[in-house]
C-alpha positions as a Markdown table, in Angstrom:
| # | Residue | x | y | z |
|---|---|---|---|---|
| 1 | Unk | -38.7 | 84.6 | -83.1 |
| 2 | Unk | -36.9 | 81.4 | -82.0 |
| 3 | Unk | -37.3 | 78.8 | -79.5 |
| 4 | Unk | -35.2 | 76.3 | -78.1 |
| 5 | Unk | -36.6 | 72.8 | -78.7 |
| 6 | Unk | -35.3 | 69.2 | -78.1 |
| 7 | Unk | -36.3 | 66.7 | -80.9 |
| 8 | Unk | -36.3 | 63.4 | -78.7 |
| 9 | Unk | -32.7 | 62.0 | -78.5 |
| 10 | Unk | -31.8 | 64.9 | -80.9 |
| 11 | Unk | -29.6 | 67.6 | -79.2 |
| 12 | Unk | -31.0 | 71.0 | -78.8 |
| 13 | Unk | -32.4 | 72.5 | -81.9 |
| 14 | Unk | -33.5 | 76.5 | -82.5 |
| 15 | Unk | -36.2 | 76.5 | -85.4 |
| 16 | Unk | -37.6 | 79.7 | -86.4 |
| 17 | Unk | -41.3 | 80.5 | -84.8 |
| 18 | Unk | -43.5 | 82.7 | -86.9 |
| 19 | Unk | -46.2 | 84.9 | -85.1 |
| 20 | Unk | -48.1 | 87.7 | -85.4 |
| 21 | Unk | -48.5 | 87.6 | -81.9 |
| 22 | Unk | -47.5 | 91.1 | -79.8 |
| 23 | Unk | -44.6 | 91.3 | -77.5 |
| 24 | Unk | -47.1 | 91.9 | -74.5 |
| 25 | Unk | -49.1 | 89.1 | -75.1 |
| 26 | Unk | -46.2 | 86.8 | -75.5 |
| 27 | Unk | -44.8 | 87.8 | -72.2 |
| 28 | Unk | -46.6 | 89.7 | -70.5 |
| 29 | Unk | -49.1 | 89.7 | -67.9 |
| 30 | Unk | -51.8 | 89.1 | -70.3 |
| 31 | Unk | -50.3 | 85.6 | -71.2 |
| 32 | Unk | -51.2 | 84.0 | -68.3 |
| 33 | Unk | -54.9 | 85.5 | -68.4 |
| 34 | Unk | -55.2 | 83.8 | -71.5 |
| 35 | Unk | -57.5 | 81.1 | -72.6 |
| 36 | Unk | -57.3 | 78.8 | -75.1 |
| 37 | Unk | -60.0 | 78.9 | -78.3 |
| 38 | Unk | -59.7 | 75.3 | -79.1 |
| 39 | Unk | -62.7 | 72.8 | -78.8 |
| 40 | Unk | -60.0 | 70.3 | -77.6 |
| 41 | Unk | -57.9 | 69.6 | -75.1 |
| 42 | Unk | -54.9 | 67.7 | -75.5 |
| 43 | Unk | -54.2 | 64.1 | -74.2 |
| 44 | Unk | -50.8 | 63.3 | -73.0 |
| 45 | Unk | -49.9 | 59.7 | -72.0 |
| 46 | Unk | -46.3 | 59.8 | -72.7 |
| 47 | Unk | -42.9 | 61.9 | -71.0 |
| 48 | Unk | -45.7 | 64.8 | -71.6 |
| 49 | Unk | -47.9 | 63.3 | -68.7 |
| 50 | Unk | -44.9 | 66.0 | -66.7 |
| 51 | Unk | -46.2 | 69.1 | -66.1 |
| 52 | Unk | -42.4 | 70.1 | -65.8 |
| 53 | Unk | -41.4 | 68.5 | -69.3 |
| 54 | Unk | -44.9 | 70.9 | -70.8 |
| 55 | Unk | -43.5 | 73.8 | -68.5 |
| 56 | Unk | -40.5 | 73.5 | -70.2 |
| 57 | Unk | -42.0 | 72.9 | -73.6 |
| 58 | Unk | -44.7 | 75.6 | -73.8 |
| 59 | Unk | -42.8 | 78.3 | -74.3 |
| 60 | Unk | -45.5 | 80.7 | -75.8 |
| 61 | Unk | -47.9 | 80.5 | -72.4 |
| 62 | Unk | -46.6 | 78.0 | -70.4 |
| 63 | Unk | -48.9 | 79.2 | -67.3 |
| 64 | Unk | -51.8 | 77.9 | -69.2 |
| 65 | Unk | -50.6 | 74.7 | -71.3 |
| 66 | Unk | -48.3 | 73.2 | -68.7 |
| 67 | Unk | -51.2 | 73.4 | -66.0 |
| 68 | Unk | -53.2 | 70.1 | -65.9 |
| 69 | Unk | -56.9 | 70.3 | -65.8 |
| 70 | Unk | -58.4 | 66.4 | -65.7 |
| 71 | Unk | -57.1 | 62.4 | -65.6 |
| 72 | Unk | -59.3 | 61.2 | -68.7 |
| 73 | Unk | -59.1 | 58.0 | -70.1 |
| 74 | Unk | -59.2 | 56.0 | -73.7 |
| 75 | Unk | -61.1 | 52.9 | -73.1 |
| 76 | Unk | -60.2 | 49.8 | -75.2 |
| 77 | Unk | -56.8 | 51.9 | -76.6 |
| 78 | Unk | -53.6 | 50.4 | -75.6 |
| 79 | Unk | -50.0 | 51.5 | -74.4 |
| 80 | Unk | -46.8 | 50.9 | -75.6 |
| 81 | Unk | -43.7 | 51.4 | -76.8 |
| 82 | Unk | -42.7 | 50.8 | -80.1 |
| 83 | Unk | -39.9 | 50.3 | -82.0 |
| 84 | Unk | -38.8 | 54.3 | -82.2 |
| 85 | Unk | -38.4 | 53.5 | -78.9 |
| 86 | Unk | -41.0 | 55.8 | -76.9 |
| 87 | Unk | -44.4 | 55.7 | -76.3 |
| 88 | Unk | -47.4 | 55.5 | -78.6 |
| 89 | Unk | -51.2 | 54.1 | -78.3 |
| 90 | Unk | -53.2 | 51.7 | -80.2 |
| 91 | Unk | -56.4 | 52.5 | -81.1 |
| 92 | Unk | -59.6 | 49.9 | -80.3 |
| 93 | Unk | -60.2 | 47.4 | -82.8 |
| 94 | Unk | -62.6 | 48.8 | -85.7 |
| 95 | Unk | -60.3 | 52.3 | -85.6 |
| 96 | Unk | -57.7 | 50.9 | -87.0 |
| 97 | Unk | -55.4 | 51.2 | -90.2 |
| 98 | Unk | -52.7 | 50.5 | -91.7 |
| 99 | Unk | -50.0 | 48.5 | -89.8 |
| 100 | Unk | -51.9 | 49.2 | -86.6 |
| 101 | Unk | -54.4 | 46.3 | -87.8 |
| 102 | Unk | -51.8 | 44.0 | -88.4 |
| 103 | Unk | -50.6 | 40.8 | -87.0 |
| 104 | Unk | -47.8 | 42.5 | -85.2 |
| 105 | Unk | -50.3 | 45.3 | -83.7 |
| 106 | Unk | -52.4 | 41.7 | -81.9 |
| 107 | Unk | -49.3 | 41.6 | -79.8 |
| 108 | Unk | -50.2 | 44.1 | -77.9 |
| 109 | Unk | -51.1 | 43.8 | -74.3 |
| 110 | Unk | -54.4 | 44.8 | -72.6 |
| 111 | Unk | -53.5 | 47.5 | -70.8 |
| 112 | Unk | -54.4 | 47.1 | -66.9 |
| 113 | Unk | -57.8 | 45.2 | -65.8 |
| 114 | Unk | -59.2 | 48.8 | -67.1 |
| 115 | Unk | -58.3 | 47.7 | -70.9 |
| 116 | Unk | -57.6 | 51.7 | -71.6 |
| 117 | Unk | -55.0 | 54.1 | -71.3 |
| 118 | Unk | -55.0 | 56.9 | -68.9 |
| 119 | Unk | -53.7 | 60.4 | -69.8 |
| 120 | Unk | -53.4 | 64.1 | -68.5 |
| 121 | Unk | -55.3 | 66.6 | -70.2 |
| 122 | Unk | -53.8 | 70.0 | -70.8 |
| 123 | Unk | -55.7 | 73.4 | -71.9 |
| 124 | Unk | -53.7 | 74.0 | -74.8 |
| 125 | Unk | -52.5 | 77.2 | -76.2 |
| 126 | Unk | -52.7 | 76.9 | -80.0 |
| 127 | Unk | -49.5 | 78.5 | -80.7 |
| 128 | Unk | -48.0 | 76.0 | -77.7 |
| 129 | Unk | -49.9 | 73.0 | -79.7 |
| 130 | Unk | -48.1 | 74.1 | -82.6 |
| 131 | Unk | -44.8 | 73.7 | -80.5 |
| 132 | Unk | -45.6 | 70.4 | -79.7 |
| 133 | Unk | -46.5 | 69.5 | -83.2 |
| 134 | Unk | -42.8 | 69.8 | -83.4 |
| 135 | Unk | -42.2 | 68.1 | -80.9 |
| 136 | Unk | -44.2 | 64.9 | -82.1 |
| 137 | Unk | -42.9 | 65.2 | -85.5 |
| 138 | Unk | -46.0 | 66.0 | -87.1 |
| 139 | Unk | -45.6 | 66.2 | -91.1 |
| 140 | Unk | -47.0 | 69.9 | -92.0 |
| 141 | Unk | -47.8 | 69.1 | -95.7 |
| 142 | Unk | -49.5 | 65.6 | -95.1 |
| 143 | Unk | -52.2 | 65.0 | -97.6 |
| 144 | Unk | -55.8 | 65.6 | -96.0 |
| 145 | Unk | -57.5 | 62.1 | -95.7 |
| 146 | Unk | -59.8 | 61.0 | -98.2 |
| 147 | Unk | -62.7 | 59.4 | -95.7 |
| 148 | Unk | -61.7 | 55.4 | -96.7 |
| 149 | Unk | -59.9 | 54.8 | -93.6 |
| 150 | Unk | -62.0 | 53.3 | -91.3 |
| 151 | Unk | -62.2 | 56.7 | -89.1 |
| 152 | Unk | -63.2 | 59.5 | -90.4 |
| 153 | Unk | -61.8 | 63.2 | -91.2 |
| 154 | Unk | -63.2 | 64.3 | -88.1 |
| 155 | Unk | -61.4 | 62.1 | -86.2 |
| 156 | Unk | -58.3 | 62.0 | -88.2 |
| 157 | Unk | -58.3 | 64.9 | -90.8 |
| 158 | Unk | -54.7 | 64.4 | -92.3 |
| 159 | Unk | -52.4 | 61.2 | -93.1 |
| 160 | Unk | -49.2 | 60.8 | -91.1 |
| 161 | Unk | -47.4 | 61.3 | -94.5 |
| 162 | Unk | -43.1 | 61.1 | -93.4 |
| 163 | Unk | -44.1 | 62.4 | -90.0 |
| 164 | Unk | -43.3 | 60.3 | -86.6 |
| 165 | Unk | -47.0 | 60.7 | -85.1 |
| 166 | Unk | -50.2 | 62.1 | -86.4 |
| 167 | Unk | -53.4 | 63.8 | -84.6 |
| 168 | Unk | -55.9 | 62.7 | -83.9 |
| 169 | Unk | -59.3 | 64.3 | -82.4 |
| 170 | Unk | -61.6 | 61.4 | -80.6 |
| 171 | Unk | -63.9 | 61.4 | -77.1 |
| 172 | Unk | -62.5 | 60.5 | -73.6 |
| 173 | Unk | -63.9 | 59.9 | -70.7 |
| 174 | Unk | -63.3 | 62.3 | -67.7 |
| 175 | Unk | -62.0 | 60.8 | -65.1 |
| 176 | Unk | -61.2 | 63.5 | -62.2 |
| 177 | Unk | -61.1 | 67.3 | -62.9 |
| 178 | Unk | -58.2 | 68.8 | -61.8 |
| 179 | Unk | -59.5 | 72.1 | -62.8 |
| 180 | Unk | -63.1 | 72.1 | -63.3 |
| 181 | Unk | -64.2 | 74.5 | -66.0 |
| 182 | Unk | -67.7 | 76.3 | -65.2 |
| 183 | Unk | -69.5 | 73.7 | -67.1 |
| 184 | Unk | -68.1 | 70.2 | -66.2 |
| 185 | Unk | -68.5 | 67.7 | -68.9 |
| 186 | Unk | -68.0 | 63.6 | -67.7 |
| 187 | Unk | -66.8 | 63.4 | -71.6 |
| 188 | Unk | -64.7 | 65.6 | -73.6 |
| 189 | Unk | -63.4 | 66.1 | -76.9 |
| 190 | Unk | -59.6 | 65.3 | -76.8 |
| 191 | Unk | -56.0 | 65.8 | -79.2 |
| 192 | Unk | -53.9 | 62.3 | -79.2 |
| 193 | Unk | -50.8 | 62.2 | -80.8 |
| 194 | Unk | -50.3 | 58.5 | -82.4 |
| 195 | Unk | -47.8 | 56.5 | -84.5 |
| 196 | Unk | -49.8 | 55.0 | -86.8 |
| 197 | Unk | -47.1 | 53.3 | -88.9 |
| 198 | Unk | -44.8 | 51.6 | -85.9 |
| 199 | Unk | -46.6 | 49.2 | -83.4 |
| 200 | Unk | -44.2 | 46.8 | -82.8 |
| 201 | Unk | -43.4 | 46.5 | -78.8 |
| 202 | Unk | -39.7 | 47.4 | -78.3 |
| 203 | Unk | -37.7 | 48.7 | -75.3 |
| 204 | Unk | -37.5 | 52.3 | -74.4 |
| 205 | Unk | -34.4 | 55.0 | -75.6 |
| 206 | Unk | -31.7 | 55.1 | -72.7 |
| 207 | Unk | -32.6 | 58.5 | -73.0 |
| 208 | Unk | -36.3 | 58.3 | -72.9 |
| 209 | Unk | -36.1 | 56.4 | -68.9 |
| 210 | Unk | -35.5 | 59.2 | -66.8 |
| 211 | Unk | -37.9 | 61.7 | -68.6 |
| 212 | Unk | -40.6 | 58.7 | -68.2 |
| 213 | Unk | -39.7 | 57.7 | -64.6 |
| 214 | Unk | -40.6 | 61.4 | -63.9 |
| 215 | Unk | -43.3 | 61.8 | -66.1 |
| 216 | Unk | -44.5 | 58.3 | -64.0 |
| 217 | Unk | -43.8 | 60.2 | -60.8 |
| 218 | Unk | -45.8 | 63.2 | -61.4 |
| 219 | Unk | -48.7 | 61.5 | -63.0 |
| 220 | Unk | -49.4 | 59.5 | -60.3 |
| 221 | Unk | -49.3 | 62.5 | -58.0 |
| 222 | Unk | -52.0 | 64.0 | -60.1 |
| 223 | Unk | -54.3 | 61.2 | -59.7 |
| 224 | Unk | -53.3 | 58.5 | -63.4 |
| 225 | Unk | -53.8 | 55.1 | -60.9 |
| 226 | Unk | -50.9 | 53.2 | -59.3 |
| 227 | Unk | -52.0 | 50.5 | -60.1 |
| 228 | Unk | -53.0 | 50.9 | -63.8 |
| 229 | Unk | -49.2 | 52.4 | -64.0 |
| 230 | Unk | -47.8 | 48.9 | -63.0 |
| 231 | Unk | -49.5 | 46.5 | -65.3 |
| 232 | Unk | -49.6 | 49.0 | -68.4 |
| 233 | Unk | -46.0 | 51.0 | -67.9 |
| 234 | Unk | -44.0 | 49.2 | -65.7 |
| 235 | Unk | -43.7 | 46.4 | -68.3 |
| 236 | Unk | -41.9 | 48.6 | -70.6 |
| 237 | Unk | -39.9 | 51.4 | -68.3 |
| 238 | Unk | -37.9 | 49.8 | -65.7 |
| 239 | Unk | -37.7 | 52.3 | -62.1 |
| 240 | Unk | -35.1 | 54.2 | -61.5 |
């Protein structure tokens, strides 16, 4: 199988998919009855914050992944965008390595009064996490962290080797379900996507604007504060 993917400013790319997934669970009716097995859900904060940039993304079960289920919250992370020009978080002081504990990293700004980063969570589909694995640039054959960093394994089981971002696997704060599951939790165990090696503050890609001013749009519609929006967003993606 193949799918259609778009690498950031990259044009269109088809990489091969491999699956031992049936025909009938790929598309049919079953697919959207389906449930993901993960313990996690993923935290977007970037152009992903869209529910029509996932839709468009999840290609495996799209009815699932794209569909937002809470606004959740990272306190004492902060936003930016750095010098690969989209967005990326910085993890609180003490959870830091490399060049995100450096000089360059204090820069920073506080984001909002809240000093956190807000972010839609999404019920994943692991084969549609794999997709955006892709997406991210996530290096596949990254060595497997060796517990010297100050996190953990369990918080950040591989290095980001040649990759653009790395995943990580920390706690958020619920802020509003969306979807409530049968059990609501106020805290939940979340997937973030983060550039650990490039924190510098930078302006956005030309092309990266529009797909944030609707990512923006939508976000706010699902609940991510106005207000937090201006002071920690606005300062890096101009309106349009």
């Amino acid at each position: 199988m193949h799918i259609n993917i778009g690498l950031g400013p990259k044009s269109e790319t088809v990489l091969p998919v491999s699956t031992n997934t049936d025909a009938d669970t790929l598309h049919g009716s079953t697919r959207a009855e389906t449930k993901a097995d993960s313990k996690h859900l993923y935290f977007a904060y970037g152009s992903n914050l869209s529910p029509t940039q996932m839709e468009h993304r999840c290609t495996f079960n799209p009815t699932l992944s794209a569909k937002p289920v809470a606004i959740a919250l990272l306190p004492k992370w902060r936003w930016l965008i750095c010098e690969a020009g989209y967005a990326n978080v910085l993890p609180p002081e003490g959870m830091r390595i490399g060049p995100q504990d450096s000089e360059l990293a204090q820069k920073v700004p506080i984001s909002g009064a809240e000093d956190a980063v807000y972010g839609v969570l999404y019920e994943m589909d692991p084969r549609d996490e794999q997709i955006l694995d892709v997406y991210e640039g996530v290096d596949p054959c990254a060595d497997e962290t060796d517990g010297s960093a100050p996190v953990g394994p369990a918080v950040r089981p591989r290095n980001q080797g040649e990759g653009s971002y790395n995943k990580w696997y920390v706690s958020a704060p619920v802020v509003q379900w969306l979807q409530p599951p049968p059990e609501p939790r106020d805290e939940v165990s979340v997937l973030v996507y983060v550039d650990e090696e490039r924190v510098c503050l930078a302006p956005p890609k030309f092309e990266y604007i529009a797909r944030m001013n609707r990512a923006i749009r939508e976000a706010e519609g699902l609940g991510v504060p106005a207000h937090w929006i201006r002071k920690a967003m606005r300062r890096f993606i101009p309106d349009q």
